[in-house]
N, C-alpha and C positions, 0 to 999 in steps of 0.2 A: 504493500500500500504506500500509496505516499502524503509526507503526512504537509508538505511544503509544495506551493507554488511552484512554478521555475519560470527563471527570466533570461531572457536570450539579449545577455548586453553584447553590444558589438566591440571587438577591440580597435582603440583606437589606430591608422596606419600607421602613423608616426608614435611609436610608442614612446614616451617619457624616459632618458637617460641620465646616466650621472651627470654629466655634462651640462644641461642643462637649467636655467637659472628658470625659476617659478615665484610666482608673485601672488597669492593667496590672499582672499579679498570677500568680507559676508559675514555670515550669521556665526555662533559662536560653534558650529558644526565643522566650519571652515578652517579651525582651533586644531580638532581632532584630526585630520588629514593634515594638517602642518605641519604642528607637531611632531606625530609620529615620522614622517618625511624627512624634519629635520633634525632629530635624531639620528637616524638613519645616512647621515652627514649629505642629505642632496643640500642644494643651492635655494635657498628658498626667504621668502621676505613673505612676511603676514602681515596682514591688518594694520597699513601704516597710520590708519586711523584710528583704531580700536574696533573693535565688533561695532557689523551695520547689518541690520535687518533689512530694510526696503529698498527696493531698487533704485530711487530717487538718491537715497544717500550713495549707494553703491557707484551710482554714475556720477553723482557728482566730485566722489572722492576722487575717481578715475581722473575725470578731466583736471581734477587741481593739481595731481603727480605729472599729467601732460605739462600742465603749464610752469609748474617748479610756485606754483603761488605759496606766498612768504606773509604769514598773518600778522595781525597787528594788535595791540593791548585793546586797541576798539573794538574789534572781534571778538572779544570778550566778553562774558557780564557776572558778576557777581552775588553768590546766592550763599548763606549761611557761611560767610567768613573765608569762602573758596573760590578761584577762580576760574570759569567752565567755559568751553567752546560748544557752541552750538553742533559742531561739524564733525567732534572730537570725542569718544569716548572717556570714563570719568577716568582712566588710569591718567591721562593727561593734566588733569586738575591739579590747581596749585594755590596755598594762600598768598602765592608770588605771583601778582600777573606778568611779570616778565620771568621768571623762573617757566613759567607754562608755554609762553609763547617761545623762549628758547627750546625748550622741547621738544614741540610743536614742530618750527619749522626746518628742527635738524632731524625729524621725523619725515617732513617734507620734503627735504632735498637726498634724503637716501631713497625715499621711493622713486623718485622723478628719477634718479641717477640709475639702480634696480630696474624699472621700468621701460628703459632705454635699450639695457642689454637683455629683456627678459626675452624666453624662448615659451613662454607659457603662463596664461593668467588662470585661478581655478575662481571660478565665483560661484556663492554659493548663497542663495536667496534665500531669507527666511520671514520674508512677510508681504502682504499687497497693500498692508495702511503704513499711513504716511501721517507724521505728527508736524502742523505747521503754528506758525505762530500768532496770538490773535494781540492787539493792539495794546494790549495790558505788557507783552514783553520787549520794552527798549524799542520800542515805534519799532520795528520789524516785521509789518505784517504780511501774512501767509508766507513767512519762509520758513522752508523745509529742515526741520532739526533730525540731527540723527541720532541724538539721547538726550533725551528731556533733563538728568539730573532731579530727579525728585522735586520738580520744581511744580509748583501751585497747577491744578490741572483745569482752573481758568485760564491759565495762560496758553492752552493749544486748541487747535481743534485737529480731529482725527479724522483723516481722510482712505477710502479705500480705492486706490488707483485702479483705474480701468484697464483691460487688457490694450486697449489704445494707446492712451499713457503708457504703461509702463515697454509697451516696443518699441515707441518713439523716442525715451530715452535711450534705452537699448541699441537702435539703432544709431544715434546720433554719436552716441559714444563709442560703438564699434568703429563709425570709420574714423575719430579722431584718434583712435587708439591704434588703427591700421596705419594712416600719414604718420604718425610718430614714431610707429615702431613698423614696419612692413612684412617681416619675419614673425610677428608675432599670431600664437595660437591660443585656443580659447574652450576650457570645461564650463560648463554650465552644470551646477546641480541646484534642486530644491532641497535644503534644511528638514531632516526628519524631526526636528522638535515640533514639537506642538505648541501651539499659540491658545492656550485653552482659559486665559486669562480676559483671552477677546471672545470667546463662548465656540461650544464646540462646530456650530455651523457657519459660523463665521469664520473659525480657523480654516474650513473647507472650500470657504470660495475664496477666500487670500490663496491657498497653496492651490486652487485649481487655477487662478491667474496668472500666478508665476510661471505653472507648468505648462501652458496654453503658448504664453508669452515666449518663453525660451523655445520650446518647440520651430514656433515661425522663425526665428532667429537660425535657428540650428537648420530648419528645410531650405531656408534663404541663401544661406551665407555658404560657402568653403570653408573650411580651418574651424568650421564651431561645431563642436560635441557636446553630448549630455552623457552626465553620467548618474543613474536612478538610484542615486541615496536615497530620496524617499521614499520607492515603490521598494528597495530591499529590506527597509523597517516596516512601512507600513502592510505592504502585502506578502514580503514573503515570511519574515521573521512574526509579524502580526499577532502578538502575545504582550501582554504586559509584564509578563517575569521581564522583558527586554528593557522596559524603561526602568528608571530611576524611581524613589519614593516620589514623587513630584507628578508619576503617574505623565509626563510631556518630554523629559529627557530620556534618549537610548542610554541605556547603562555601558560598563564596558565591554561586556557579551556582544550585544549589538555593533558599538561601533566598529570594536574588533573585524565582526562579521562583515563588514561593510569596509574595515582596509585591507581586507583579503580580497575582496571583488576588486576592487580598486587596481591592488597588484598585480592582480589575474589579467585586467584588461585593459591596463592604463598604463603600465609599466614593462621596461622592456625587458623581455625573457635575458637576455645577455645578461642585466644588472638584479637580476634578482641573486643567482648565489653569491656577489659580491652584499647585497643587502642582508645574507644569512652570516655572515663573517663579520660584519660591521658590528650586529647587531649581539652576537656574543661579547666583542668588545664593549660593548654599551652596559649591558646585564654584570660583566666583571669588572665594570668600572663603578658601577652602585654596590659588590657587593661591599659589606660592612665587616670586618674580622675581630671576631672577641679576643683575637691573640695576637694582635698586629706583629709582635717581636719575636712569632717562631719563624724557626727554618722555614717550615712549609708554606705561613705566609709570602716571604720573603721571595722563595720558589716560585710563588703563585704569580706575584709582583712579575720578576724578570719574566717567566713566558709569557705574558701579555704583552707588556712594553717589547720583546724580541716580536711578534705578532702585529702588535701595533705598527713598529717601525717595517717591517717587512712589507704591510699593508700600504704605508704611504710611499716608501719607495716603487712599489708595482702601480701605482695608481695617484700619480702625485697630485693632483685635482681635487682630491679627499685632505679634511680637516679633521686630524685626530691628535693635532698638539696638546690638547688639553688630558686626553686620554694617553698620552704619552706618558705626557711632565707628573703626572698621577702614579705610574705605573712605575716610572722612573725612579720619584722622590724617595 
């Protein structure tokens, strides 16, 4: 019998190599695929903004790494003694408005520089509404915030973008992102969390948007893929043992389950047993020794570090200095 679905993903032709520099970009799903990657020592730049939910913020973060745009303390505004970007996720907040906006835009100028040489953007959609601002916040009306900051919820109104909207930004930012970069390729996936704070039928037609929307994109275009992070949570794995207490987060069962597909069809057969050797380096670089000062630590140490170095000499493109100078010490 069988007790699962089956999904017939395509692999992509151009499979994903070491080589290769990735610029990871969306919902906080997009975390879990970075991560793991970048572990993994690929070349990789996340979320030069912080986690973004909607496709409005997602393009417009896009276009400001095109333009290298450099923000200013008036960009700003101030809420409970900290200072917040509209545009910017709260890791960015600062009781220094110039401490934040240094951050900001040395956050800025590494994506626009990443962005340049990237061979690959992965985005990753996790909502169809869009929070804008209503006249109450710093005369700014109807613009589009990509984290509210806890801030008074008279101050926005909640919009759920149409599938018009949201492939006209879509498109608009593909081809500035094609003139800029020309080489560049592009993953689309939908965000398997659940949005269940917006109500469970509403989460439904936000993520039927998104997947409507990317679709035309992906039938449209060359060089755009999807890859069905949500249909592998929601349809095939389709159990709550998968999520999180939170009953909306995949646990690590799932997403696990879902960078296995990932490797399967999005990575190149060549780099995967180089990804099985890395990846034992990584596992003996966390382990933890109750006896740091015997022999056999000590043993443990040198074969790694001899492994390690061996690794970077065969593969000089790989960053395992840290893992070295560890193994080393």
């Amino acid at each position: 019998m069988d007790f699962m679905v089956n999904i017939d993903i395509k692999k992509l032709p151009e499979p994903i190599g070491y080589k290769d520099k990735l610029l990871l970009i969306g919902s906080c799903f997009t975390e879990h695929i970075g991560n793991a990657l970048e572990e993994l020592k690929f070349s990789v730049l996340q979320n030069p903004n912080g986690i973004l939910f909607d496709p409005a913020s997602v393009c417009k973060s896009l276009t400001s790494y095109i333009q290298n745009r450099q923000y200013k303390e008036e960009d700003l505004f101030q809420l409970n003694e900290v200072w917040h970007s509209w545009q910017h996720h709260s890791r960015f907040s600062n009781t220094s408005a110039a401490e934040a906006i240094k951050v900001i835009n040395e956050s800025q100028q590494r994506a626009h520089a990443f962005l340049k040489e990237a061979d690959w953007i992965i985005i990753t959609l996790g909502s169809s509404f869009s929070y804008r601002l209503t006249e109450v916040a710093n005369n700014k009306t109807g613009e589009g915030v990509a984290n509210c900051h806890r801030a008074p919820g008279q101050w926005f109104t909640k919009h759920l973008l149409s599938i018009d909207e949201t492939i006209t930004m879509l498109d608009n930012t593909y081809h500035q992102l094609l003139q800029f970069n020309p080489k560049l390729k592009i993953i689309f996936t939908v965000s398997p969390v659940r949005h269940i704070r917006d109500g469970v039928v509403e989460n439904n037609r936000s993520k039927a948007r998104l997947i409507e929307s990317v679709h035309h994109m992906v039938n449209k275009f060359d060089r755009l893929y999807y890859f069905p992070a949500y249909e592998l949570v929601i349809d095939v794995l389709r159990d709550y043992r998968f999520y999180d207490i939170d009953l909306a987060h995949p646990n690590y069962m799932a997403t696990s389950f879902v960078l296995e597909k990932f490797t399967e069809t999005c990575i190149d057969p060549v780099a995967r047993p180089l990804m099985e050797e890395i990846r034992k380096i990584v596992i003996a670089r966390k382990h933890k020794a109750f006896q740091p000062a015997t022999a056999a630590h000590q043993q443990f140490l040198k074969a790694h570090a001899e492994k390690t170095k061996e690794l970077m000499d065969q593969f000089p493109f790989l960053d395992l200095q840290s893992e070295l100078n560890y193994f080393s010490s």
